[in-house]
C-alpha positions in Angstrom: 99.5 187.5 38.5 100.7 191.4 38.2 100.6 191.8 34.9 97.7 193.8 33.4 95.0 191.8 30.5 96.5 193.6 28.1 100.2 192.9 28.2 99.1 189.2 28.5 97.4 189.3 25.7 100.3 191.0 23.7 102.6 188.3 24.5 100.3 185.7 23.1 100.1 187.7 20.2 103.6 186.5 19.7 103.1 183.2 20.9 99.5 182.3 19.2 100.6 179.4 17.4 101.0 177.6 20.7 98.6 177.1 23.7 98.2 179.4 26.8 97.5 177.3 29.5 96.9 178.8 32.8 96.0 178.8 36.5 93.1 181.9 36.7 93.9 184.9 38.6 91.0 183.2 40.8 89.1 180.1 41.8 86.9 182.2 44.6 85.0 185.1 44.3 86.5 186.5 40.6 86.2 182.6 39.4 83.6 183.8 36.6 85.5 187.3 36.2 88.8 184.9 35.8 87.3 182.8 33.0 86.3 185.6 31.6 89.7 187.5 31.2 90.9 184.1 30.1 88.6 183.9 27.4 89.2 187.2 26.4 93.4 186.6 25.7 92.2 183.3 23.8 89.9 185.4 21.5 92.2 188.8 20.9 95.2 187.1 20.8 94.2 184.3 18.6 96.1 181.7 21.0 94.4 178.9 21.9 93.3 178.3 25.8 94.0 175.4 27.9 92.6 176.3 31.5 94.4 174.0 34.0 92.6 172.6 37.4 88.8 173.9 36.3 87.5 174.4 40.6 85.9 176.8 42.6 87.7 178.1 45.6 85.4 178.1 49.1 82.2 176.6 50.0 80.2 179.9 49.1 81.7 179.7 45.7 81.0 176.4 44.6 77.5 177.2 42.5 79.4 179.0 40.5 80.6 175.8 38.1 77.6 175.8 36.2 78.0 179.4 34.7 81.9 178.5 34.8 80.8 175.8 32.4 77.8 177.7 30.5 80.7 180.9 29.6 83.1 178.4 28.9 80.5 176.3 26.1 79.1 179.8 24.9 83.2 180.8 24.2 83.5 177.5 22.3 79.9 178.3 20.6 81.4 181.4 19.3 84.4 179.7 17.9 86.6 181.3 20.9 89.7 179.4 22.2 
């Protein structure tokens, strides 16, 4: 959870023929800033993503699953992770 985009997505550089599955920096108010930073080491790494235990975090949050899904089908649309 320290470690800056970047240096995650140089490890999976070196990794990329497996899967990075993870649990999101966030699942409350960052949840669509967190799927997006996962996204983004899936496509500039070239490792394929696996994001575990898809949820929003806190009542105000939960109306965010529908864009969660709509970035998520647009990354796959793309050919992303």
């Amino acid at each position: 959870m320290y470690a800056k985009t970047d240096e995650i997505i140089g490890l999976a550089e070196d990794i990329n023929q497996y899967i990075y599955t993870t649990h999101m920096r966030s699942e409350g108010d960052a949840l669509i800033e967190a799927i997006k930073e996962t996204l983004k080491i899936g496509r500039e790494s070239g490792i394929r993503v696996h994001i575990s235990h898809i949820k929003t975090g806190g009542q105000a949050n939960w109306g965010k699953i529908d864009e969660v899904i709509s970035v998520m089908e647009q990354a796959q649309r793309e050919g992303s992770s």
